[in-house]
C-alpha positions in Angstrom: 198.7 -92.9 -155.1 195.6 -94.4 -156.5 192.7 -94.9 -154.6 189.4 -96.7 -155.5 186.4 -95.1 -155.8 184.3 -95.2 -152.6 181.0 -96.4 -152.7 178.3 -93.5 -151.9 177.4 -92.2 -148.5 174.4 -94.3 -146.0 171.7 -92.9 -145.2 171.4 -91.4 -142.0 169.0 -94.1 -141.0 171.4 -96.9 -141.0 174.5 -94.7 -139.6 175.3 -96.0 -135.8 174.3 -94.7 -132.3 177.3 -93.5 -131.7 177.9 -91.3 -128.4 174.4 -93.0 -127.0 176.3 -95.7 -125.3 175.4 -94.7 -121.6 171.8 -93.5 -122.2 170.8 -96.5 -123.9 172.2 -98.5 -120.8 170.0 -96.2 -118.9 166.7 -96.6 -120.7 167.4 -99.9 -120.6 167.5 -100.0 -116.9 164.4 -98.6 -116.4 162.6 -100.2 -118.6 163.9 -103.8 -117.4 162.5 -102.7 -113.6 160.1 -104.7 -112.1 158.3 -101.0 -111.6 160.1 -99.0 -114.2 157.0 -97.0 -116.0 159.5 -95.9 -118.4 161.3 -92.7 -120.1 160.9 -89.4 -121.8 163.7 -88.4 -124.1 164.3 -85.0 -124.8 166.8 -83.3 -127.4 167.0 -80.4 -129.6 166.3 -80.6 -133.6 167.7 -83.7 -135.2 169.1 -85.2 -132.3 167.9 -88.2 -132.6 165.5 -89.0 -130.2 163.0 -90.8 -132.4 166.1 -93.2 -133.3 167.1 -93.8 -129.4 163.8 -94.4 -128.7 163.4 -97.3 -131.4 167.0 -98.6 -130.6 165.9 -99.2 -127.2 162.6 -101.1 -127.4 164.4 -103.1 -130.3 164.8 -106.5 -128.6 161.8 -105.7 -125.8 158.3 -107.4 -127.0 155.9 -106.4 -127.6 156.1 -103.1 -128.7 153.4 -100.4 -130.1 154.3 -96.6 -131.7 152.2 -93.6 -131.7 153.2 -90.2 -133.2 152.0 -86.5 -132.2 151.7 -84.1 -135.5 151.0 -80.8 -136.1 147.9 -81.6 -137.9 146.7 -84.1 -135.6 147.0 -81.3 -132.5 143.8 -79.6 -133.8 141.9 -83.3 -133.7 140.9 -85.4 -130.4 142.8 -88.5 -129.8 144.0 -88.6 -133.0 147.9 -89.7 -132.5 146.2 -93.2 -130.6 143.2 -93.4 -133.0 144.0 -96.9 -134.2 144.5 -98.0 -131.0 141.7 -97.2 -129.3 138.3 -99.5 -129.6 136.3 -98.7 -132.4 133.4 -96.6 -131.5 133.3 -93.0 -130.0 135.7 -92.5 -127.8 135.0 -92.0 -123.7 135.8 -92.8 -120.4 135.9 -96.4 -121.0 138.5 -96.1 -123.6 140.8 -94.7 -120.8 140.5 -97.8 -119.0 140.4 -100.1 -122.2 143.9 -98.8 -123.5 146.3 -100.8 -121.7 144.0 -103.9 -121.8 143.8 -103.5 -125.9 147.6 -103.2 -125.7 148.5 -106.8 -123.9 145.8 -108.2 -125.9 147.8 -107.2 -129.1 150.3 -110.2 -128.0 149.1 -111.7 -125.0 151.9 -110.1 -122.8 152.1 -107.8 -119.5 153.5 -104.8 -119.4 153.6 -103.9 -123.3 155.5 -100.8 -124.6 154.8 -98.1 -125.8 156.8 -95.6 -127.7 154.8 -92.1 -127.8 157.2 -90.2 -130.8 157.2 -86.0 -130.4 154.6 -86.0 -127.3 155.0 -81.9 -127.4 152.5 -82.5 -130.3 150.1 -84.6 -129.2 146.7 -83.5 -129.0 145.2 -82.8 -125.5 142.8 -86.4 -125.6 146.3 -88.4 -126.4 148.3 -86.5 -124.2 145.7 -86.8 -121.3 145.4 -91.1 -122.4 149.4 -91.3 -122.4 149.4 -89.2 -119.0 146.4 -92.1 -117.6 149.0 -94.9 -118.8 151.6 -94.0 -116.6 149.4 -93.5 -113.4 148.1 -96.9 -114.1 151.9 -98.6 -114.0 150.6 -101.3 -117.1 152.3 -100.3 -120.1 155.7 -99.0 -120.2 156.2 -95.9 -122.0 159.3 -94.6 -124.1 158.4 -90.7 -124.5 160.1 -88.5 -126.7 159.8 -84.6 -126.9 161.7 -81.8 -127.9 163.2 -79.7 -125.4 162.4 -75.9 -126.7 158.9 -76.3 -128.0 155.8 -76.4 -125.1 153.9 -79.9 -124.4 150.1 -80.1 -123.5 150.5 -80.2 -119.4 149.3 -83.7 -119.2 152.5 -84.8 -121.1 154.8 -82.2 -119.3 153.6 -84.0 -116.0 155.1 -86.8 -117.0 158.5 -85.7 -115.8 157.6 -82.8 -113.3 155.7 -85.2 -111.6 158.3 -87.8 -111.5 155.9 -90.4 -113.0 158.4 -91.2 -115.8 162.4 -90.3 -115.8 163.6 -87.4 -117.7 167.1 -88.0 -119.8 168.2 -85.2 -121.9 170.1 -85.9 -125.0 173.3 -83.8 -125.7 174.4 -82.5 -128.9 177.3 -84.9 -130.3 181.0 -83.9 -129.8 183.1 -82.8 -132.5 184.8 -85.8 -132.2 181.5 -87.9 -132.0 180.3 -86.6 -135.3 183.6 -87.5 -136.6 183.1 -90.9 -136.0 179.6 -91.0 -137.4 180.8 -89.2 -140.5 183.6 -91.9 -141.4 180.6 -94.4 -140.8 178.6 -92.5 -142.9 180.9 -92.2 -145.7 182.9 -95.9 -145.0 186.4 -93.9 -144.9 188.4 -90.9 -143.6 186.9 -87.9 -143.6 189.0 -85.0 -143.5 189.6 -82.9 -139.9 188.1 -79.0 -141.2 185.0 -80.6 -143.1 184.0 -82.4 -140.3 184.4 -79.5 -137.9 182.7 -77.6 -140.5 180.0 -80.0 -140.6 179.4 -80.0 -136.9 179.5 -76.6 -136.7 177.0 -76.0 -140.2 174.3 -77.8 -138.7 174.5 -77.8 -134.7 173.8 -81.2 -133.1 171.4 -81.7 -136.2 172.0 -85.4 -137.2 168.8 -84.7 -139.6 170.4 -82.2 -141.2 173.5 -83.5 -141.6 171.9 -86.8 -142.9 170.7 -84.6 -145.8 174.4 -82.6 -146.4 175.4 -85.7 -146.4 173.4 -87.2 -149.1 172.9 -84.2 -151.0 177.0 -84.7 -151.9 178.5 -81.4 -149.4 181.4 -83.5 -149.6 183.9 -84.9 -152.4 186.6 -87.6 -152.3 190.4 -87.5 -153.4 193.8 -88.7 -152.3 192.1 -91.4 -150.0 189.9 -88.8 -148.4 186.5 -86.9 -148.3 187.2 -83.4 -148.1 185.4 -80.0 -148.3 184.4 -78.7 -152.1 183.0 -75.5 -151.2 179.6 -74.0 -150.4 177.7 -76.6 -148.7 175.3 -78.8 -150.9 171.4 -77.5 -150.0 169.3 -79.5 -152.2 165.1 -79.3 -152.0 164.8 -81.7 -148.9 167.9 -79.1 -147.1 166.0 -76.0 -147.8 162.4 -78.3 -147.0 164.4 -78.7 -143.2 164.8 -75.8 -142.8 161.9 -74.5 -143.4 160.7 -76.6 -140.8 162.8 -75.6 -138.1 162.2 -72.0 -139.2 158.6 -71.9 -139.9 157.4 -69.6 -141.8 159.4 -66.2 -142.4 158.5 -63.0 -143.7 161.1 -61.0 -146.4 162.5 -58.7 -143.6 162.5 -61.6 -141.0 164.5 -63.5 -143.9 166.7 -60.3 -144.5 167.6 -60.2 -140.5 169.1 -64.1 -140.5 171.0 -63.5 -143.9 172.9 -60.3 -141.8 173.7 -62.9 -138.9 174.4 -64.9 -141.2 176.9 -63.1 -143.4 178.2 -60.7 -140.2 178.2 -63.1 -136.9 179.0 -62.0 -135.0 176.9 -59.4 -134.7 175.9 -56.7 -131.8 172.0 -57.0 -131.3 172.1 -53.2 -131.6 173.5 -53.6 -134.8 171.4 -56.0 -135.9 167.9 -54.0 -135.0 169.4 -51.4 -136.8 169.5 -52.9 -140.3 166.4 -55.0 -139.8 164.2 -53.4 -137.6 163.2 -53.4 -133.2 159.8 -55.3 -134.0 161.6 -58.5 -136.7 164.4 -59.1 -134.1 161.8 -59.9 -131.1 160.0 -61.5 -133.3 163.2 -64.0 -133.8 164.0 -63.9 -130.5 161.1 -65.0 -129.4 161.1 -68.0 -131.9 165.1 -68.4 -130.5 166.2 -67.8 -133.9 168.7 -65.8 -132.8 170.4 -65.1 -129.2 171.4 -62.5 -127.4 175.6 -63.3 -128.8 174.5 -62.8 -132.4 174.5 -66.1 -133.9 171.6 -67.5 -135.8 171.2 -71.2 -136.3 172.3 -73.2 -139.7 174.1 -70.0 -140.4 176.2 -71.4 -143.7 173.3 -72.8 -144.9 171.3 -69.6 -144.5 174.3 -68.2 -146.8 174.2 -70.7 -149.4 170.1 -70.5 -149.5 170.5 -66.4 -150.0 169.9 -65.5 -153.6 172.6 -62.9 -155.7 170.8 -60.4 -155.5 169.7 -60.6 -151.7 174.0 -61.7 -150.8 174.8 -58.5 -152.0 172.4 -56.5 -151.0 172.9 -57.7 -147.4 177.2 -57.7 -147.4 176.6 -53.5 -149.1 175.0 -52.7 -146.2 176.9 -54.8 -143.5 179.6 -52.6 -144.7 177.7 -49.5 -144.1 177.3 -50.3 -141.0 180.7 -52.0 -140.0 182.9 -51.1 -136.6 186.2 -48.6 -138.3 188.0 -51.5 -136.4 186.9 -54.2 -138.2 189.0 -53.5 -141.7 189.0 -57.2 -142.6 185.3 -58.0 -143.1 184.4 -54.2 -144.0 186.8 -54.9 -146.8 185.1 -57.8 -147.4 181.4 -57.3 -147.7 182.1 -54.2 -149.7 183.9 -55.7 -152.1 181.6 -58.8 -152.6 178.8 -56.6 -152.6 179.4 -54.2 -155.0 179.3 -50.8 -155.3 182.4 -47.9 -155.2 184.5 -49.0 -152.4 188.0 -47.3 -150.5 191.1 -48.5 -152.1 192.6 -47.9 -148.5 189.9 -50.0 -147.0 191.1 -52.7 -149.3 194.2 -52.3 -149.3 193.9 -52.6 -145.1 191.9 -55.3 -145.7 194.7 -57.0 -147.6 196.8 -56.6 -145.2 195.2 -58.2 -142.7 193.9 -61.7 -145.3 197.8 -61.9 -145.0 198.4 -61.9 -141.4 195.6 -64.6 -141.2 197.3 -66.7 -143.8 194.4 -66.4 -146.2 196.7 -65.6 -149.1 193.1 -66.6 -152.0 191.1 -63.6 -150.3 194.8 -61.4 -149.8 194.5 -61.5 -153.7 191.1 -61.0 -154.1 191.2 -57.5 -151.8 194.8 -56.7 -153.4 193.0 -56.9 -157.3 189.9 -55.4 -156.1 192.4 -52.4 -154.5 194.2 -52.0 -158.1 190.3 -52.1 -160.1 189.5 -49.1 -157.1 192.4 -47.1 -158.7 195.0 -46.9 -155.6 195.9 -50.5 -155.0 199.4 -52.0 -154.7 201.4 -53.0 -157.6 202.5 -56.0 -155.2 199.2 -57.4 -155.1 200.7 -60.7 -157.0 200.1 -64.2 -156.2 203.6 -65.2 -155.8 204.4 -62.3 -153.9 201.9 -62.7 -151.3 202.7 -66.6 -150.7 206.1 -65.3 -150.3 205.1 -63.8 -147.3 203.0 -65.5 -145.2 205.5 -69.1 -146.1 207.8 -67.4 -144.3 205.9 -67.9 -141.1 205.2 -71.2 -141.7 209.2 -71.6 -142.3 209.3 -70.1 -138.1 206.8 -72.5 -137.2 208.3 -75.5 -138.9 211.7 -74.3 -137.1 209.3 -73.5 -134.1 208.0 -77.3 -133.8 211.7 -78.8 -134.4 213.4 -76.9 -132.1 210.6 -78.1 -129.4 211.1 -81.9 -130.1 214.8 -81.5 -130.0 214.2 -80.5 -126.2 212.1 -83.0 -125.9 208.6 -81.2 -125.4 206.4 -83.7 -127.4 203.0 -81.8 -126.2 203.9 -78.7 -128.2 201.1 -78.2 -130.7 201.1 -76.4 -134.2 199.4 -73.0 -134.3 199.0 -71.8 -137.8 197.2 -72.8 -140.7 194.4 -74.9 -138.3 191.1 -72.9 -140.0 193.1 -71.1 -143.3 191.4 -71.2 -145.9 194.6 -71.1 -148.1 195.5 -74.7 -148.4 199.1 -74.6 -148.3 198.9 -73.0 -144.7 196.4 -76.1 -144.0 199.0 -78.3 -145.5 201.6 -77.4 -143.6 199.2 -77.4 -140.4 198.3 -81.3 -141.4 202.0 -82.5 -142.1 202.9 -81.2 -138.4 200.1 -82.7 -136.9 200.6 -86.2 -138.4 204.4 -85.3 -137.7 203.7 -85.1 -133.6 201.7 -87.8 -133.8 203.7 -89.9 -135.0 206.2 -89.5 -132.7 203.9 -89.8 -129.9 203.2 -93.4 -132.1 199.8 -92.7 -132.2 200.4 -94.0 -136.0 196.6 -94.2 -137.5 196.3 -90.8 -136.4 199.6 -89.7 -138.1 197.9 -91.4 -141.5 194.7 -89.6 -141.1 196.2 -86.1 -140.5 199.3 -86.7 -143.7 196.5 -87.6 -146.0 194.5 -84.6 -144.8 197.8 -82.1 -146.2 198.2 -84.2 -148.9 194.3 -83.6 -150.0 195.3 -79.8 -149.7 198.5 -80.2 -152.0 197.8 -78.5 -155.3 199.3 -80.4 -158.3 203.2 -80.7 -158.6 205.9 -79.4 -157.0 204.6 -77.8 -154.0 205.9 -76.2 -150.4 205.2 -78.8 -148.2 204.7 -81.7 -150.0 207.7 -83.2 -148.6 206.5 -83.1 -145.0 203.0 -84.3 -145.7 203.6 -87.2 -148.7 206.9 -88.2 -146.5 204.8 -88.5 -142.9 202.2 -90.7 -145.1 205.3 -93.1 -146.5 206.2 -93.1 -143.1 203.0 -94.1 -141.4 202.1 -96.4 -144.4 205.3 -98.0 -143.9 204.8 -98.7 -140.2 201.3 -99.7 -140.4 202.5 -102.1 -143.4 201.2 -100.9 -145.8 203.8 -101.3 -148.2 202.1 -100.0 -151.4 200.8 -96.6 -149.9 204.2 -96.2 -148.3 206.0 -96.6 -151.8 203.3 -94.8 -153.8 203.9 -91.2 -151.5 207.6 -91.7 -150.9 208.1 -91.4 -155.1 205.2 -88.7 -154.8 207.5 -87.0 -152.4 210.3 -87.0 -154.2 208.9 -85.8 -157.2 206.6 -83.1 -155.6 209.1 -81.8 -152.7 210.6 -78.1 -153.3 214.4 -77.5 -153.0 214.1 -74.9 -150.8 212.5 -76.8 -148.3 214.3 -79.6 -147.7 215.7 -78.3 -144.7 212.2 -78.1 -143.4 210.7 -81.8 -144.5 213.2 -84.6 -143.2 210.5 -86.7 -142.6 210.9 -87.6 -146.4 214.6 -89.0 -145.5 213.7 -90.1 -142.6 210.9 -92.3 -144.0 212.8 -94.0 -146.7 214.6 -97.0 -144.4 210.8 -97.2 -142.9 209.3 -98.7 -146.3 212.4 -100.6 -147.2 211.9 -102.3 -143.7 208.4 -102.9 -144.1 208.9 -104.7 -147.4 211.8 -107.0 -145.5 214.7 -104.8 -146.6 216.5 -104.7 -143.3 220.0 -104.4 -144.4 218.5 -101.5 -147.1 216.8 -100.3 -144.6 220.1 -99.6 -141.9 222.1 -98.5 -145.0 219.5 -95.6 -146.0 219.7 -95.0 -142.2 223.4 -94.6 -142.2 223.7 -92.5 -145.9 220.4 -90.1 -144.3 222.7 -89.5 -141.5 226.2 -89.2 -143.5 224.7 -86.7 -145.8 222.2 -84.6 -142.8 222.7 -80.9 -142.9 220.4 -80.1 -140.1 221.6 -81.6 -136.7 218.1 -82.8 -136.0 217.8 -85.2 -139.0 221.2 -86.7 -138.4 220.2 -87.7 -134.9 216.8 -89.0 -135.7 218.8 -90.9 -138.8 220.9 -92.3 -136.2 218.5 -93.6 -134.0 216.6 -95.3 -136.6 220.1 -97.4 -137.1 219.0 -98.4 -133.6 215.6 -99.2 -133.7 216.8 -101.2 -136.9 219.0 -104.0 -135.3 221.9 -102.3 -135.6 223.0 -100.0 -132.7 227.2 -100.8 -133.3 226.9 -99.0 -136.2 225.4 -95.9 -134.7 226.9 -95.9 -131.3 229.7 -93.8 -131.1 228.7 -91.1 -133.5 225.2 -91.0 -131.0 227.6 -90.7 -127.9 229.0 -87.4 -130.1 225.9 -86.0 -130.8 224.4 -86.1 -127.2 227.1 -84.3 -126.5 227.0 -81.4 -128.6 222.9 -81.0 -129.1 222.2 -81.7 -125.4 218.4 -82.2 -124.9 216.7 -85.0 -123.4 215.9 -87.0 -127.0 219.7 -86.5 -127.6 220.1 -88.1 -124.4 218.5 -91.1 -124.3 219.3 -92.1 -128.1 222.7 -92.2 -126.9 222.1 -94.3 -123.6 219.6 -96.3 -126.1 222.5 -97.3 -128.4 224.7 -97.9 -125.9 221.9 -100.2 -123.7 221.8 -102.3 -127.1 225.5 -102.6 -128.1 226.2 -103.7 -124.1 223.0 -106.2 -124.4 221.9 -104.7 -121.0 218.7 -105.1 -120.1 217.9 -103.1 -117.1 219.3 -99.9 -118.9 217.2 -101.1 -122.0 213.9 -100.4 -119.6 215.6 -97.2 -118.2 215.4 -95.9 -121.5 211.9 -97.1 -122.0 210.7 -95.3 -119.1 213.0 -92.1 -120.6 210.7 -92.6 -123.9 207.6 -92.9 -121.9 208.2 -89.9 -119.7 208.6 -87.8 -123.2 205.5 -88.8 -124.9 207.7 -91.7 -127.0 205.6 -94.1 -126.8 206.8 -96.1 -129.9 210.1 -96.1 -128.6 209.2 -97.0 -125.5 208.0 -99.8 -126.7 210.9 -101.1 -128.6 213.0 -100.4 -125.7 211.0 -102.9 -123.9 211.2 -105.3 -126.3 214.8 -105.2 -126.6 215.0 -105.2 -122.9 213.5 -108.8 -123.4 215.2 -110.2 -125.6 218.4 -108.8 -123.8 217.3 -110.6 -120.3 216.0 -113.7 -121.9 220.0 -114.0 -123.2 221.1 -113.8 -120.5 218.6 -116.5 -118.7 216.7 -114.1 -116.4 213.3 -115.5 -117.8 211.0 -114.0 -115.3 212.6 -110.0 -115.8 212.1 -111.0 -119.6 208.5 -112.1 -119.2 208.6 -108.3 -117.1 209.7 -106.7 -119.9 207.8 -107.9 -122.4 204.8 -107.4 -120.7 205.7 -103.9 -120.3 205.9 -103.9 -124.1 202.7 -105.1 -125.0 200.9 -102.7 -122.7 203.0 -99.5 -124.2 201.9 -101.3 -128.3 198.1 -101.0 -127.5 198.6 -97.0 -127.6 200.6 -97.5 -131.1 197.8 -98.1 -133.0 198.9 -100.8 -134.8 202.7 -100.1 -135.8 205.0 -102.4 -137.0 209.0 -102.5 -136.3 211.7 -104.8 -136.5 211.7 -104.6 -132.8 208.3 -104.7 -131.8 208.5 -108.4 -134.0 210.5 -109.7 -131.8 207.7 -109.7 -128.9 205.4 -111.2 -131.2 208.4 -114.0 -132.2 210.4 -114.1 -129.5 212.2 -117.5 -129.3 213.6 -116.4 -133.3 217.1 -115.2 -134.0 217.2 -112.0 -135.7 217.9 -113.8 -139.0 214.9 -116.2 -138.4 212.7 -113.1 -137.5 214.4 -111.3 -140.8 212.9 -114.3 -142.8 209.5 -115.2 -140.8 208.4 -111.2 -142.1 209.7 -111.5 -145.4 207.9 -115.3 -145.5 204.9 -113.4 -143.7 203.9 -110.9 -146.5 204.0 -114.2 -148.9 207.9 -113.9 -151.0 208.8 -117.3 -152.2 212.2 -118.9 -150.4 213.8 -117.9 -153.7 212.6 -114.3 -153.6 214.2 -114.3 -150.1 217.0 -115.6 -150.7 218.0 -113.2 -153.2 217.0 -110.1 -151.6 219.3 -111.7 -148.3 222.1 -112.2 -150.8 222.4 -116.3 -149.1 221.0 -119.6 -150.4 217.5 -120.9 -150.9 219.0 -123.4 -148.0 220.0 -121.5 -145.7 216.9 -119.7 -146.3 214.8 -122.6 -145.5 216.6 -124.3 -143.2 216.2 -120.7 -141.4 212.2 -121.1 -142.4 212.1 -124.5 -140.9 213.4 -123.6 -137.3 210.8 -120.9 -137.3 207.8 -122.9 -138.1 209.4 -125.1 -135.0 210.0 -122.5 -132.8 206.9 -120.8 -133.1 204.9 -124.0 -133.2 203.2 -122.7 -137.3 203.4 -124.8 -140.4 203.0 -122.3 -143.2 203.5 -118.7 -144.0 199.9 -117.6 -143.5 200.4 -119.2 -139.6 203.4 -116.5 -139.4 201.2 -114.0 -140.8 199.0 -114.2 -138.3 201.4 -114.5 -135.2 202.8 -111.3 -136.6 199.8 -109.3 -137.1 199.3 -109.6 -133.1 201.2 -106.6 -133.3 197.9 -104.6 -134.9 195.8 -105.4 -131.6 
C-alpha cells in the first residue's frame, strides 16, 4: 500500500485542550460570577497550566499577564513591575493596582492571569494576595503543586479567597488523542503508551519528543524507531525539572533508571545513604523505586557510564531475577556465567522476546558453554507455537460466542511478530464487535510490525485491514492489503488467518460487485477446512442479499458446531429466506446480546425492509429506528444491508445501482459489470433519483454516506 508522506508534527503550542473540557467549564463559571474573584490552577510539570489558564481568559476582556521567575524571586515586585505606577513603589501602589488595571481599557473587573505564582517574589505575591481581598480584578492563578509558594499566594486557596482546581495528568487514552493531533494521523498503540509513560503527564516534554522526531512513519502509521529522540532543548528540560545534580546523584537515577524497579536498600547500596535522601527529598525518586523520565535518563547516560551502571546492577542483582541479571551483565561487559545466560535465554523466550533470546543465546556460545540451538529460526520456532494456541485460543472463544475475550500475548513484546499477531487479533475482535475504525487502527498497527515478505501473520493483519478498508469504503486500501496478503501470507498459517478469505467478497462489495461478492462467499465456504471459516463464509452469503443460497447448509452447521453464533446465523438465514420480520429483530437482539453489533444492525434493517413488504409501516419505521441507533456504534461501516436504511423505498437492484452510480461508474461501466443493458441500467437509475427525491450521482453519494454518521 502506498501512503503519502505526512506533513511534520505541530508544535505543542497549537495541539488541542484535550481532556480539559470540564475544568474549562469550571473556570469559566467562576469567572462569569457576579462575585467570582477567580482561580488557581495547579498541576504537576508540563501539565499545562499556563495553557488552561490563557484558553480561558481567551474571549474575556480585558485581560493583563504577569509571570513569577526564578530570577525575579530575589527582586521586590518584580513579576508586576510594569504594571505598577512609575515611581518607588509603596503603600499607595497597593491601592493604585486594580485602578491602573481598569484604566488599561476602561472596564470593571479586569483579569488577571498571574503565571507560576510559587515564584513570585514576596512584594508580588503580597500585591496579588491584596487583589483578591479587594474583589476588583479577577485573578486566574497558576502554580505548581510540589514546589512551596510565598504564604501570601498559598492563602489564596487555604483561605478560600480564590478556588483551587487541580489538574490531572492525561489518560493514556487522552494523550492518544493529542498525539494523532499532533502528528495529523494514527499513531501506533505501544509508542503512544510508551510516550505517556516516557514522560509522565509532561505535555512539555512530550512537545519536545515530539518535535525532536522520537517517532517515524510507515504503512499509514507513526510508530516507535527506537531509543527516544533527546535533542539539546530534551536534555535543557530536564535539567530543569532536575536542577542541578552532582556525578553520584547522576549515577543513583541512571541505576533506577536501568534497574526499576528497584529496592531503596538496594539502591543506597550502590549510590550511597546520604545521595538517595538527598533525591528523596527533591522527590526524584519514591519510596517504589521509580525515578521520573526514566527512558530518557537512559538515553542521556553516556557508554561508558551505561555500562558501568548495568556491571554493577548485576553485582548486585536478586539470584531470582535471571532475566535482567543476564541482561545487565551482558550489556555491560565484563566475564559473565554461560548458565546465567543461558537461564536468561530461557526466560527472553517465555516472554516472547525472541531479539534479546538471541542476543543472551550468542552471548552464551561467546562465554564458551552456550547452546548450539541458540539460532534465530529455532527460537521463533518456539515461542510461534504459542501464538498458534492463542490464535486457536481466541477462535474457539468466538465460536461460543464470548465476544469480550481479549488477546494476552504479544501486548508489550518487543519481538514484532508477537506484537503482530497481538494487533491482527485486536483489530480481529473489534471488528466483530463493528467497532470498524478501531479494527483499521489496530490491523495497520501489525502490519507496521510485519518485516518485509512472506511473514507469520501477515495474513491476519493485511486481511483484517482489506476487511476494514472494505467496509469503511475504502476501496483502494482494501485492494492494496488484500494482494499484500496474498502475496505475504505463509502456507502454514492459513488455518490461522481466515480473515484473508473472509475479507475478499467484502472489497468486491464495496467496489459494487455484489454478485462477485456472494460467489467468493459461496467458493470461501465450498473450499473451508476449518469449520469456523465455513460458517462465517456462510453468513456473509446472508448479510450479502442472498440468504437462499446459504440456508440449508447454515441449518446443518448449527447443528453440528452448536454455539450461540452458530445459532443465530441459522435463525438469521432462515428470518431472511421467510421475509419475517419479527424474527429478523429477534436475531438483532441475539447479535446485540453477543457483542455483534454490526450484525445487529443489519438484522434490523432487514427487519424493515421485511415489515415495510408486508405494509406494517409503523413496525418498519420501529425497526429502522432500532437500526440507526445500533450504526452510530459502527463507526462508520458500510454493507449492502445497512444501504437499504439509508435508501429504503429502492429495490435491491435499484440499491445495487444507486452504490455503484454513488462512487461515480458511468451507466456503461454499470451495465457491464451487471452483465444487463445500459437501459435497463438507467431506466433502474431513473426510478432511484425519483424515489429518493436526488437528481445526480453526487445527490446519491451523499444520501449514502449518512451511513458514516
Amino acid at each position: 500500500m502506498s501512503h503519502c508522506e505526512p506533513a511534520k508534527p505541530i508544535p505543542a503550542g497549537q495541539w488541542p485542550l484535550v481532556g480539559r473540557e470540564a475544568l474549562l467549564e469550571q473556570i469559566g463559571l467562576v469567572l462569569r460570577a457576579r462575585q467570582g474573584r477567580g482561580v488557581v490552577l495547579a498541576g504537576g510539570a508540563g501539565a499545562g497550566r499556563s495553557r488552561l489558564a490563557a484558553e480561558s481568559v481567551r474571549h474575556l476582556d480585558p485581560v493583563r499577564r504577569v509571570v513569577g521567575t526564578r530570577c525575579g524571586a530575589a527582586h521586590p515586585f518584580s513579576a508586576l513591575a510594569d504594571l505598577l505606577p512609575a515611581g518607588p513603589t509603596s503603600e499607595d501602589s497597593i491601592r493604585e493596582l486594580s485602578t491602573v488595571l481598569r484604566r488599561r481599557r476602561g472596564q470593571d473587573r479586569p483579569v488577571l492571569v498571574v503565571d507560576d505564582a510559587h515564584l513570585l517574589d514576596q512584594g508580588s505575591a503580597a500585591l496579588v494576595h491584596r487583589l483578591a481581598l479587594q474583589d476588583e480584578v479577577r485573578l486566574v492563578v497558576t502554580v505548581k503543586d510540589d514546589e512551596p509558594a510565598p504564604d501570601a499566594v498559598a492563602a489564596l486557596w487555604k483561605d478560600d479567597l480564590l478556588r483551587r482546581l487541580e489538574l490531572p495528568p492525561l489518560t493514556r487514552n487522552e494523550l492518544a488523542v493529542v498525539l494523532e493531533c499532533a502528528y495529523g494521523g494514527q499513531v501506533e498503540t505501544r509508542a503512544a503508551r510508551r510516550l505517556a509513560a516516557m514522560v509522565e503527564g509532561d505535555l512539555c516534554m512530550l512537545g519536545e519528543l515530539v518535535m525532536a522526531g522520537t517517532l517515524s512513519f510507515s504503512e499509514g502509521v507513526w510508530g516507535w524507531q527506537g531509543r527516544p529522540a533527546v535533542n539539546g532543548r530534551v536534555r535543557e528540560l530536564i535539567s530543569i525539572r532536575f536542577g542541578e545534580l552532582d556525578d553520584r546523584e547522576w549515577d543513583a537515577l541512571a541505576y533506577l533508571a536501568f534497574g526499576a524497579p528497584l529496592e531503596i536498600g538496594t539502591l543506597t547500596r550502590l549510590a550511597g545513604t546520604d545521595v538517595v535522601e538527598r533525591l528523596e527529598t527533591r522527590g526524584l525518586i519514591t519510596a517504589c523505586g521509580n525515578a521520573p523520565y526514566a527512558e530518557i535518563v537512559r538515553a542521556m547516560c553516556g557508554n561508558i557510564r551505561a555500562r558501568r551502571v548495568k556491571r554493577r546492577l548485576a553485582d548486585a542483582a536478586d539470584p531470582a531475577d535471571a532475566l535482567r541479571a543476564a541482561v545487565w551483565r551482558m550489556e555491560g561487559g565484563g566475564p559473565a556465567d554461560p548458565a546465567l545466560l543461558t537461564e536468561g535465554r530461557r526466560r527472553a523466550l517465555a516472554a516472547l522476546d525472541v531479539p534479546l533470546a538471541v542476543r543472551l543465546g550468542r552471548a552464551a556460545l561467546a562465554a564458551g558453554n552456550g547452546p548450539e540451538e541458540a539460532l534465530p529460526a529455532t527460537l521463533e520456532t518456539q515461542p510461534l507455537r504459542e501464538l498458534f494456541l492463542e490464535s486457536d485460543r481466541l477462535a474457539a472463544a468466538v465460536l461460543a460466542g464470548d465476544l469480550i475475550v481479549e488477546p494476552v500475548l504479544g501486548e508489550d513484546a518487543e519481538w514484532d511478530l508477537a506484537g503482530a499477531a497481538y494487533c491482527g487479533h485486536q483489530a480481529m475482535l473489534h471488528r466483530l464487535r463493528g467497532e470498524i475504525r478501531r479494527a483499521l487502527a489496530w490491523s495497520r498497527d501489525g502490519v507496521r510490525r510485519l518485516p518485509g515478505g512472506p511473514a507469520a501473520f501477515a495474513g491476519l493483519c493485511l486481511g483484517e485491514l482489506a476487511y476494514a478498508a472494505a467496509l469503511l469504503g475504502d476501496v483502494t486500501t482494501a485492494r492494496q492489503a488484500l494482494a499484500r496478503a496474498y502475496e505475504q501470507r505463509l502456507p502454514a498459517f492459513r488455518g490461522l488467518e481466515s480473515s484473508v478469505e473472509l475479507a475478499g467478497p467484502w472489497v468486491s462489495a464495496a467496489a459494487g460487485e455484489r454478485e462477485a461478492a456472494i460467489q467468493g462467499a459461496l467458493t470461501t465456504a465450498e473450499q473451508a477446512d476449518e469449520a469456523g471459516l465455513r460458517l462465517f463464509a456462510l453468513h456473509d452469503v446472508v448479510r450479502l442479499g442472498a440468504a437462499e443460497l446459504a440456508a440449508d447448509r447454515l441449518r446443518h452447521l448449527s447443528g453440528a458446531e452448536g454455539g450461540a453464533p452458530a445459532e443465530l446465523f441459522a435463525s438469521h438465514a432462515a428470518a431472511c429466506v421467510n421475509a419475517d420480520g419479527g424474527a429478523l429483530e429477534r436475531v438483532a437482539e441475539g447479535f446485540k446480546t453477543l457483542g455483534l453489533v454490526l450484525y445487529a444492525a443489519e438484522a434490523q434493517a432487514q427487519a424493515s425492509r421485511a415489515h415495510r413488504r408486508a405494509g406494517e409501516q409503523r413496525r418498519a419505521r420501529a425497526a429502522a429506528a432500532s437500526g440507526w441507533s445500533l450504526i452510530r456504534g459502527c463507526q462508520g461501516a458500510r454493507t449492502p444491508a445497512l444501504a437499504e436504511l439509508a435508501a429504503p423505498e429502492l429495490t435491491l437492484r435499484q440499491l445495487e445501482i444507486a452504490q455503484l452510480a454513488a462512487t461515480g461508474l458511468s451507466n456503461r461501466a454499470i451495465a457491464e459489470r451487471l452483465t444487463v443493458s445500459i437501459r435497463t441500467v438507467a431506466n433502474h437509475l431513473c426510478g432511484a433519483y425519483e424515489r429518493l427525491g436526488v437528481n445526480d450521482r453526487a445527490g446519491l453519494a451523499r444520501l449514502l454516506a449518512r451511513l458514516d454518521h
